[in-house]
Each structure stands twice: as structure tokens, then as C-alpha cells.
ZAZALO-313047 format. One line per 2 residues: their letters; for each residue z, y, x of C-alpha. Coordinates in pm, 1 decimal, decimal comma, always signed. Example, Ala and Ser with C-alpha at 12.3 -4.5 7.8 and 13.67 -1.06 7.14 Angstrom:
// residues 2
as = +780,0 -450,0 +1230,0 | +714,0 -106,0 +1367,0
This chain:
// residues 386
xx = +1454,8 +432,4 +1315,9 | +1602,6 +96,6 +1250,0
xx = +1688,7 +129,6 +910,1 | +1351,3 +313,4 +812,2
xx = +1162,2 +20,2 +971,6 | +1365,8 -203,7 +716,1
xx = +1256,1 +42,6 +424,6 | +922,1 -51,6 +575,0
xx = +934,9 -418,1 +604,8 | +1091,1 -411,4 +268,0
xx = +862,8 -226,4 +14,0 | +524,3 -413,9 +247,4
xx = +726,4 -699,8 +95,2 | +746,8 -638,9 -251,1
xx = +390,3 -506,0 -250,3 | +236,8 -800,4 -115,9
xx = +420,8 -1049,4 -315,5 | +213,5 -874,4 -614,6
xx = -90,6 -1078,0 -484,8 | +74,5 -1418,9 -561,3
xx = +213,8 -1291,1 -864,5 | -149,0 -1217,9 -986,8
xx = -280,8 -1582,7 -1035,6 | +59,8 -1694,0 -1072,0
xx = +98,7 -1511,9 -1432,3 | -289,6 -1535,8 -1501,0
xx = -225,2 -1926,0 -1523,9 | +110,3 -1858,1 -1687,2
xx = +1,8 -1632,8 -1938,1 | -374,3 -1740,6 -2016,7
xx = -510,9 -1443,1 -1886,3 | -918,1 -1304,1 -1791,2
xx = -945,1 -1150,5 -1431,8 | -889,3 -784,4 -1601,8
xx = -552,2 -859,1 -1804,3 | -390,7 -1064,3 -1476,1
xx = -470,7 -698,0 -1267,0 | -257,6 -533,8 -1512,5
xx = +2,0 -650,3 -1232,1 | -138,9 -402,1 -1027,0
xx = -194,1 -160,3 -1242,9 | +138,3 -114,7 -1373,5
xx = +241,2 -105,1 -1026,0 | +49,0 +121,7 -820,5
xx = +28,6 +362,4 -1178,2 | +382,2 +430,5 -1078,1
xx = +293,8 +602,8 -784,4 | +64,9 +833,7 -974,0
xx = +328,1 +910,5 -1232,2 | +635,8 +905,6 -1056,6
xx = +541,1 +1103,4 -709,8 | +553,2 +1418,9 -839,8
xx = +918,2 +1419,8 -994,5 | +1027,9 +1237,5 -597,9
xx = +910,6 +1533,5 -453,0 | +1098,2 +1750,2 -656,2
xx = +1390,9 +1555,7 -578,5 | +1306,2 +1466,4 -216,6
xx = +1278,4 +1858,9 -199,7 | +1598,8 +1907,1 -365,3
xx = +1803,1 +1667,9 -225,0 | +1615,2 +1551,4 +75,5
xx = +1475,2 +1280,8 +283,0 | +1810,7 +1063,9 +275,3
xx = +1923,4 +1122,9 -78,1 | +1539,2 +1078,4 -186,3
xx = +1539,2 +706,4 -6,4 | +1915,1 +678,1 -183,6
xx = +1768,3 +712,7 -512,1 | +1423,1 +486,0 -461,4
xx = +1633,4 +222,0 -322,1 | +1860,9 +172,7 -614,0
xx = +1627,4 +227,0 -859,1 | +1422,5 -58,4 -698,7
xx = +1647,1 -271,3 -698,0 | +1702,3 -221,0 -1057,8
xx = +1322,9 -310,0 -1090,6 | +1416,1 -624,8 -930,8
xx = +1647,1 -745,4 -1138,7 | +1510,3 -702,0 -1440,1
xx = +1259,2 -1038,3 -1332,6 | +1547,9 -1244,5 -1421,2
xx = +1508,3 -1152,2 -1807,1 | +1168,3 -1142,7 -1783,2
xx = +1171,4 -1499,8 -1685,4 | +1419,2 -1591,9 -1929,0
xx = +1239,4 -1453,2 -2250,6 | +899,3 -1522,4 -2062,5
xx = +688,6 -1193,5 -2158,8 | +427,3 -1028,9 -1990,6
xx = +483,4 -699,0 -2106,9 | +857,2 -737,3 -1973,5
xx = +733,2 -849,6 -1603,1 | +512,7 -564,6 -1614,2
xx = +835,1 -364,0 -1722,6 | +981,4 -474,8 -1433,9
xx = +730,3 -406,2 -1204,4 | +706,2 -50,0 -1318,9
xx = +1079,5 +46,3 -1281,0 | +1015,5 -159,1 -855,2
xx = +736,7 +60,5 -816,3 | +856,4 +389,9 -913,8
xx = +1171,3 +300,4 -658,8 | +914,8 +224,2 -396,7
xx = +754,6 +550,1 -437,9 | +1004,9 +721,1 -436,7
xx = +1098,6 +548,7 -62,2 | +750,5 +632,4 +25,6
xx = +738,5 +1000,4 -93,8 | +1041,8 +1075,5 +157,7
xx = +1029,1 +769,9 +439,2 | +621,8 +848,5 +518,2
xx = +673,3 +1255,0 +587,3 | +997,6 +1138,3 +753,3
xx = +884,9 +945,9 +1027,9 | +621,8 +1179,5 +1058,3
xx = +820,4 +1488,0 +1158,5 | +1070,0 +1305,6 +1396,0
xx = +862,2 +1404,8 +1680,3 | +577,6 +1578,8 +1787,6
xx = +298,7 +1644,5 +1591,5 | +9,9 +1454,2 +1775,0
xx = +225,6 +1161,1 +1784,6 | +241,8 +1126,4 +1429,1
xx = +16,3 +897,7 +1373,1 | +72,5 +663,8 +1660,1
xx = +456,7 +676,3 +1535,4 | +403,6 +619,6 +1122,8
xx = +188,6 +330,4 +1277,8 | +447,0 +162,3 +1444,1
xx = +707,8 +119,6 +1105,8 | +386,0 +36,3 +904,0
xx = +368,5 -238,2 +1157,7 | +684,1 -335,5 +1010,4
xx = +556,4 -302,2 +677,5 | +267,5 -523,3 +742,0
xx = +521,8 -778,1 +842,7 | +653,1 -782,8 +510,4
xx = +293,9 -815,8 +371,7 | +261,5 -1113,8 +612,8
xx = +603,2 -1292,7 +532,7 | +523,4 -1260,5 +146,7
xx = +212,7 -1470,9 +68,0 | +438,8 -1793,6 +259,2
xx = +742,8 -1696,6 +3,4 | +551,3 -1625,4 -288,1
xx = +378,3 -1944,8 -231,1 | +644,9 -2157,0 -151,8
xx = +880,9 -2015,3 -456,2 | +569,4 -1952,4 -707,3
xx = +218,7 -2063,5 -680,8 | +406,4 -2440,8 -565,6
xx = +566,5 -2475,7 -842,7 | +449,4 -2696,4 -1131,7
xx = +635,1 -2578,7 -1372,1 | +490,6 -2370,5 -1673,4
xx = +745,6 -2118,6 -1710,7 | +854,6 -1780,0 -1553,0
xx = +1146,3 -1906,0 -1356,1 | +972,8 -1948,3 -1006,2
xx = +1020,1 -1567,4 -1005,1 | +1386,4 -1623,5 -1059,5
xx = +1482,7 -1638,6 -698,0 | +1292,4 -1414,3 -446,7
xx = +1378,6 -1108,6 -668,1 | +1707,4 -1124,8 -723,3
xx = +1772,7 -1162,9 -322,5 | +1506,6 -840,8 -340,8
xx = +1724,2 -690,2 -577,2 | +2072,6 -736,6 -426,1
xx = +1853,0 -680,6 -71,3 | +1756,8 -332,2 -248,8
xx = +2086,3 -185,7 -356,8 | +2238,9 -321,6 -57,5
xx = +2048,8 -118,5 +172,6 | +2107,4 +159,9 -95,0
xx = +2445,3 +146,4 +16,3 | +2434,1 +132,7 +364,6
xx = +2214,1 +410,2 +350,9 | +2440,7 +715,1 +149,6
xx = +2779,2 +568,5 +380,5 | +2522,3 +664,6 +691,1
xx = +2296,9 +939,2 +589,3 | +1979,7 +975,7 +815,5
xx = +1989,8 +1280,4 +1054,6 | +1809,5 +1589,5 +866,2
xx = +1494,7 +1715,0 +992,1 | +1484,9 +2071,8 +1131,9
xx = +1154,6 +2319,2 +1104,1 | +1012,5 +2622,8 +1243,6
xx = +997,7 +2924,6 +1034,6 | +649,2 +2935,9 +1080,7
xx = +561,5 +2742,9 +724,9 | +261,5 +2845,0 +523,1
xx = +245,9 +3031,4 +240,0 | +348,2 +2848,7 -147,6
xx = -47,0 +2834,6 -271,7 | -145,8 +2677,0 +51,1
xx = -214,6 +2349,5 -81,0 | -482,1 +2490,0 -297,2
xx = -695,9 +2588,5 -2,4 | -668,5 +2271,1 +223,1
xx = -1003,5 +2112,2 +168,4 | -902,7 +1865,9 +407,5
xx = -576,7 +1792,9 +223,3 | -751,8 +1772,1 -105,4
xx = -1054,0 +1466,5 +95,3 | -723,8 +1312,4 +234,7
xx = -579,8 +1255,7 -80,5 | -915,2 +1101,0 -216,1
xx = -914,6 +894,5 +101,4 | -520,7 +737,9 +20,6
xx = -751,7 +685,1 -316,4 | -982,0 +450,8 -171,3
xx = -846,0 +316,9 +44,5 | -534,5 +175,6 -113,1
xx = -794,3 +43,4 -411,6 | -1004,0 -127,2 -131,4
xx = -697,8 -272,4 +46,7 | -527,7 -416,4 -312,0
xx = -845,1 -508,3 -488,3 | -904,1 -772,4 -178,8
xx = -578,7 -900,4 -192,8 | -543,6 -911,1 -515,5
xx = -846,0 -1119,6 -578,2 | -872,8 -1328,4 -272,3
xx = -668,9 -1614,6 -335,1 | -894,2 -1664,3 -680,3
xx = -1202,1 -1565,8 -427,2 | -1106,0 -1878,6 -176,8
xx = -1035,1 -2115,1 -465,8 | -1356,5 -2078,1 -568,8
xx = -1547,5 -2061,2 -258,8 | -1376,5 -2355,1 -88,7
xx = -1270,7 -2563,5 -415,9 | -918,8 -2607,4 -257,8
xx = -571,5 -2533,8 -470,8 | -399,8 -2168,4 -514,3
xx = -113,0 -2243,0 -297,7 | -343,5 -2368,6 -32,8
xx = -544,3 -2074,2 -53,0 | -216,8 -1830,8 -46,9
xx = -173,8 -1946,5 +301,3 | -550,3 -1725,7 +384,3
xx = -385,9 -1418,1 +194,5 | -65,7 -1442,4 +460,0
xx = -359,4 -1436,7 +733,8 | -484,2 -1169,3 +534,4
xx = -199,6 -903,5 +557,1 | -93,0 -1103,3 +936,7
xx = -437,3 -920,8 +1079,1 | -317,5 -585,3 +905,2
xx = -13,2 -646,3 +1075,6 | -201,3 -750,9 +1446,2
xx = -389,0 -444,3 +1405,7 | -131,3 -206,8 +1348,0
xx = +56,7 -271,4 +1704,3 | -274,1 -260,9 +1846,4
xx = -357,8 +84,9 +1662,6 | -33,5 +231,4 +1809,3
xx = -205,4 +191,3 +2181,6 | -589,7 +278,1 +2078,0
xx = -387,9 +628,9 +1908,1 | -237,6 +733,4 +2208,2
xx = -542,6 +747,7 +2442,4 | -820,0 +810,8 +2133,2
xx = -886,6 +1071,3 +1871,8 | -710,5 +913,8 +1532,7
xx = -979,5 +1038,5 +1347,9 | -1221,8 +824,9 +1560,3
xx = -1019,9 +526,4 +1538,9 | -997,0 +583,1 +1187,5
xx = -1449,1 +641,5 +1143,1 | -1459,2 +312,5 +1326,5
xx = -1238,7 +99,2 +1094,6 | -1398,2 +277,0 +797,8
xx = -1762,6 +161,1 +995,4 | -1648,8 -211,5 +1021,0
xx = -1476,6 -271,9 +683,5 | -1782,7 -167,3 +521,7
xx = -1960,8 -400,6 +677,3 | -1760,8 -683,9 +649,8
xx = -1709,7 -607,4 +282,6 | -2096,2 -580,5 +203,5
xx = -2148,9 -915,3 +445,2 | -1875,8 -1087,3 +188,3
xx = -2053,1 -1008,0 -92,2 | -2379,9 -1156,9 +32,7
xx = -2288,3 -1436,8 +240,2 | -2270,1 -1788,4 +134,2
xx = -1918,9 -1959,8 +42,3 | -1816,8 -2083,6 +343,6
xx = -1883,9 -1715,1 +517,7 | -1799,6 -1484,6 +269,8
xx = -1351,4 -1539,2 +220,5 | -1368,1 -1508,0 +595,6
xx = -1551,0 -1141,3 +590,5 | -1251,6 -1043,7 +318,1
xx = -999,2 -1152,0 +562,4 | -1112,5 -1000,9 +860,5
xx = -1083,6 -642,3 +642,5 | -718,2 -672,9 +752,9
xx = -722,7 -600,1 +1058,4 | -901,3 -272,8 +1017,6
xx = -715,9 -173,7 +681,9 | -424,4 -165,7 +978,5
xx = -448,8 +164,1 +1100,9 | -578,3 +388,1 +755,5
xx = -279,5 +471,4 +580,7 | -118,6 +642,8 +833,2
xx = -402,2 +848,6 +1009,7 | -534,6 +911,5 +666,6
xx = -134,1 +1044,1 +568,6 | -68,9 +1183,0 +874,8
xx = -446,7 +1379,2 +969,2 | -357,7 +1532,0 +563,4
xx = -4,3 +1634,2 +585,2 | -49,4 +1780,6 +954,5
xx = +11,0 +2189,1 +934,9 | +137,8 +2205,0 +565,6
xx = +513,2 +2287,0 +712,8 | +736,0 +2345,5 +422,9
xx = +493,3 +2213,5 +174,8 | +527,7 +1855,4 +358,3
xx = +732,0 +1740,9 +105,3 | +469,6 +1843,5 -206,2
xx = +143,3 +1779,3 +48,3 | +361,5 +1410,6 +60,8
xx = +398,2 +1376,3 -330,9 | +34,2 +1470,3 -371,5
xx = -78,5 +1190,7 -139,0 | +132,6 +874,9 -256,0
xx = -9,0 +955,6 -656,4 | -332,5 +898,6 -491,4
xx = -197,8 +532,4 -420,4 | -263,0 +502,3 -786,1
xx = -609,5 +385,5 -587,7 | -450,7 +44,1 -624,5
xx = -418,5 +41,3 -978,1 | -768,5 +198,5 -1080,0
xx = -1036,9 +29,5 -862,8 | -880,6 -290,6 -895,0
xx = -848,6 -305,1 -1255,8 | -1283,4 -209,1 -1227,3
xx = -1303,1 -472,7 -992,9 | -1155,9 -728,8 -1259,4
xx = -1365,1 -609,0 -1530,9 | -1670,1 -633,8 -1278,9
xx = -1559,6 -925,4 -1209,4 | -1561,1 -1037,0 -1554,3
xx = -1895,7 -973,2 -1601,1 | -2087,1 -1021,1 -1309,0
xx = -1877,4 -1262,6 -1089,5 | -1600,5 -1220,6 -867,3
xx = -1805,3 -1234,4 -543,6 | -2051,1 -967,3 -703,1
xx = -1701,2 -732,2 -730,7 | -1618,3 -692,9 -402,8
xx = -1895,3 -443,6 -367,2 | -1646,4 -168,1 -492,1
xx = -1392,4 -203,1 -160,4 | -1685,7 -210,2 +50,2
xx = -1799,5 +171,3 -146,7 | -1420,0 +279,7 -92,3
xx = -1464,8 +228,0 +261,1 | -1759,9 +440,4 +288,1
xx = -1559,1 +706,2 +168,5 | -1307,6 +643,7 +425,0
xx = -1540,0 +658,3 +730,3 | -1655,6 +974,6 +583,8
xx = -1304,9 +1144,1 +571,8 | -1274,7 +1057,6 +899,0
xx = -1591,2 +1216,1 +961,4 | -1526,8 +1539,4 +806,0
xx = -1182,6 +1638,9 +960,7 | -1319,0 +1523,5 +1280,7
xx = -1629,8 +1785,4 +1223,0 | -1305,8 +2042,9 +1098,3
xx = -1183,3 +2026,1 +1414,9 | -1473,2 +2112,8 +1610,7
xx = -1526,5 +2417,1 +1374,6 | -1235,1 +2480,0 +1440,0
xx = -1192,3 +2490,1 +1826,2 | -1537,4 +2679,2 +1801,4
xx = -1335,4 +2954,6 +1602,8 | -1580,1 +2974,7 +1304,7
């Protein structure tokens, strides 16, 4: 488990820095609120196009291999900052940021299912909880890089990125390393798998993989526009203000430890109606509150974004056997969530005012409280035996 809570840490990491790359090349580069997402959109696209073909090859080759092969290929992603920076282009950064993303999924496409079966089933959750802790650590530790290495720097020029990927990159194919010399142990299932076409069927599956949507749109479009949010709000500097997004992803990261103890003792998909219930609200009260209020509702989202990405994975992958592997593939294209809604948030933005955007997180959380609602009403239905 030590090594996949690394994988973890790592690609919460990477993801997070994304948000201090956003104003960072909007300044850079001249850029409205819509081009700057483009970050995110080339990123999280990945995950749409690139899940598919690592499931076919986490299938084929599996769960070690699969993490093998996103490792090194992130880690090419990486490196390719450094010319990037050199011939500063924005098409080449977002080059670069496709080739880390489609590494990452990848990782996630074989790591998520992973921890999942390495124990029993009810478990799951509380268990894929516990390395996304680790993940949100990496979210944490990357808004105090990224500021320090980018958004301080007064320099005009692409080199502040120079640095914290290359050690990412060498980071990357070092682990890549370490990980075919010491393959993880395999994973061992019953017979008892369902049938090829079962996917088709699982209406739950099919609302799970809308609620990875959502949710991953909610979570990036406030971090992706928050430090621009606070600078705004409370007329302070960008790097000041990427201290609030580390505070951000630190409550994600609070939450998650605590969400390992509330999913032992309480239905997940209760815990899960709950956080849908309060980031809703908090979104909504953001929107409407004054600027001294309204960053503050943003940032307390974190703490119940903490526990949605795995109940939401693990309540949709539980049952589908020897289809985990597709049922997995299916759900990390849905992360393409955080390259769609925040790309409508920046053109809302745009056009209506940032504050005035975040109403689209705080509808993608509705949805989530309502997934959590329907595959806790499955459930009954299904104890009843209808």
C-alpha cells in the first residue's frame, strides 16, 4: 500500500498544481477567463480520451503493468515543460499537459479499482478513502510550491515552470522504475463474475458515472477559479491568494481522514447525500454573499468534496466482477467533468461575472446528493426483493 499511496500523493500533486498554473499563464499569455481554462481542459479531456485504451491495457496487462505504463508516460508529460518554457507557447504547455494527463489516467484507471479489491467489499470505500487522503496531501502541498516557484515570480517568461516539473518528471519515471523491479501482488477473483453486456444494464453504474461527471467539474471549476475569485473579492495579490487555494485542497485533505471513520460506522451513501446537501449550499451562499463572505463559502466546499470520489467510484464499480476493469475505464472518462463544466464556467464567467459562475458547481452538487439518493433508494428495493 505504500507505493500506491505515493501514486496517490503524486498525481493529487500534479492535478492541483494546474490551479496555479491557470492565472499563472493567463497573465503570461494575455488570456480571457475561457482561453486560461484551456489548462484544464486539455487536461481532464485526457481522461475522456485516453481511459478507454488503459482499460484495454490494464485488462491486458494488468493493474501493475497498467501503473508501469501511466507512470512513464507521465513523466514524459513532465518533461516536455522544459521546452515549453524555452520556446514559450501555449499550445506546447497544453501539449505537455495532455501527454501528464493521459499518464495520470492511466494510474487512475488501474490504482482506483486496485485499492478497491484488496479487501472486502464494504470496506471499499473507507479504504480508497484513506490513499485519496494521500492524494489530497498532494493537492495541499501544491498551491505552497506552485506559488513559491510560479505565481512569485516576477518574471514574464515561462521558466518558473522550469523546476517543479522536471523533479515531477524524474519523480515520475523514477517511481516507474521501482515499480516493474517490484511488481504489485495480483488480485485474485471469484468465478462468480457477471455476464460481458452487464454494464449495459447497471442503471446505477451508468448515474455513477454522471456523478464522477459532476463532481470532478464542481471540484476543478472552484479551484480553478478561486485564486482569481479571492483577488477580486479581497483586492490582495495572486500569490497571496494561492495560500487560500492550499487551505482549499488542506480541508479536502482534513475531511478525507475524517471520512475514513464516519464510513466505517455509517452508510457511504449517506455520508455521501450529506456532503452533496452541504456543498450545495455553501456553493449557492458564495454566489450570493458579499465579498468578504463569499471566497470563504468556496473554501469550505473542500472539506466535503473529501469523501465523493471514492464512494461515488466505489458505490459504481461494486458487483461488476470481471468487468471492474471496463466499469473503471468508464468512470475516470467521466473525469472529463473537469474539463467541460469548467471551461462553461469561464465563458459564464466571461459574461456575467466570475462570482455569478459559481452557480454551475453548486448545480453539479445537486446532482451528487441525488446519486446518493438513488442507490441508497436501490438498496432498499433491493433488500425488499422487488
Amino acid at each position: 500500500m505504500g507505493s500506491i499511496t505515493a501514486l496517490f500523493f503524486l498525481f493529487g500533486f500534479i492535478t492541483c498544481l494546474n490551479d496555479i498554473l491557470v492565472p499563472h499563464l493567463k497573465e503570461l499569455f494575455a488570456l480571457n477567463y475561457q482561453q486560461s481554462i484551456l489548462i484544464q481542459f486539455c487536461f481532464f479531456s485526457a481522461y475522456f480520451l485516453f481511459s478507454f485504451p488503459s482499460g484495454i491495457i490494464t485488462k491486458r496487462f494488468g493493474y501493475s503493468q497498467g501503473i508501469v505504463g501511466g507512470l512513464a508516460l507521465a513523466g514524459l508529460g513532465a518533461l516536455l515543460f522544459l521546452p515549453a518554457a524555452y520556446v514559450r507557447s501555449y499550445p506546447l504547455f497544453l501539449s505537455a499537459l495532455f501527454v501528464l494527463a493521459c499518464g495520470i489516467t492511466l494510474i487512475q484507471v488501474a490504482a482506483n479499482p486496485y485499492v478497491s479489491e484488496l479487501g472486502p467489499s464494504h470496506l471499499a470505500p473507507s479504504r480508497l478513502t484513506m490513499v485519496q487522503a494521500f492524494n489530497s496531501l498532494g493537492t495541499t502541498l501544491a498551491p505552497f510550491v506552485g506559488t513559491f516557484w510560479i505565481l512569485s515570480s516576477t518574471s514574464q517568461t515561462g521558466s518558473q515552470t522550469d523546476i517543479p516539473y522536471l523533479a515531477i518528471g524524474l519523480l515520475l519515471l523514477a517511481l516507474a522504475t521501482l515499480t516493474l523491479l517490484r511488481p504489485l501482488p495480483a488480485i485474485i477473483r471469484s468465478n462468480k463474475t457477471p455476464n460481458k453486456d452487464s454494464l449495459r444494464n447497471v442503471h446505477q453504474f451508468r448515474l455513477g458515472v454522471l456523478g464522477i461527471f459532476f463532481y470532478v467539474g464542481a471540484e476543478v471549476g472552484i479551484g480553478s477559479f478561486l485564486v482569481n475569485h479571492i483577488v477580486d473579492s479581497w483586492k490582495i495579490d495572486s500569490s497571496s491568494a494561492g495560500g487560500y487555494v492550499a487551505f482549499y485542497w488542506f480541508l479536502a485533505m482534513i475531511g478525507r481522514f475524517l471520512s475514513m471513520l464516519l464510513l466505517r460506522h455509517f452508510r457511504a451513501w449517506d455520508c455521501l447525500f450529506l456532503a452533496g446537501i452541504c456543498t450545495t449550499v455553501l456553493a449557492l451562499l458564495g454566489v450570493t454573499s458579499g465579498p468578504e463572505i463569499s471566497p470563504w463559502c468556496f473554501i469550505a466546499c473542500g472539506l466535503f468534496n473529501s469523501l465523493m470520489f471514492p464512494v461515488i467510484f466505489t458505490l459504481s464499480i461494486d458487483g461488476l466482477g470481471d468487468q471492474t476493469e471496463r466499469g473503471s475505464s468508464y468512470l475516470c472518462m467521466a473525469i472529463v467533468g473537469g474539463a467541460i463544466l469548467p471551461l462553461i464556467q469561464g465563458g459564464l464567467a466571461d459574461h456575467f461575472g466570475l462570482q455569478a459562475s459559481f452557480v454551475l458547481p453548486a448545480l453539479a452538487y445537486m446532482y451528487v446528493a441525488y446519486f446518493a439518493l438513488s442507490k441508497r433508494s436501490s438498496h432498499a428495493i433491493a433488500l425488499s426483493g422487488v
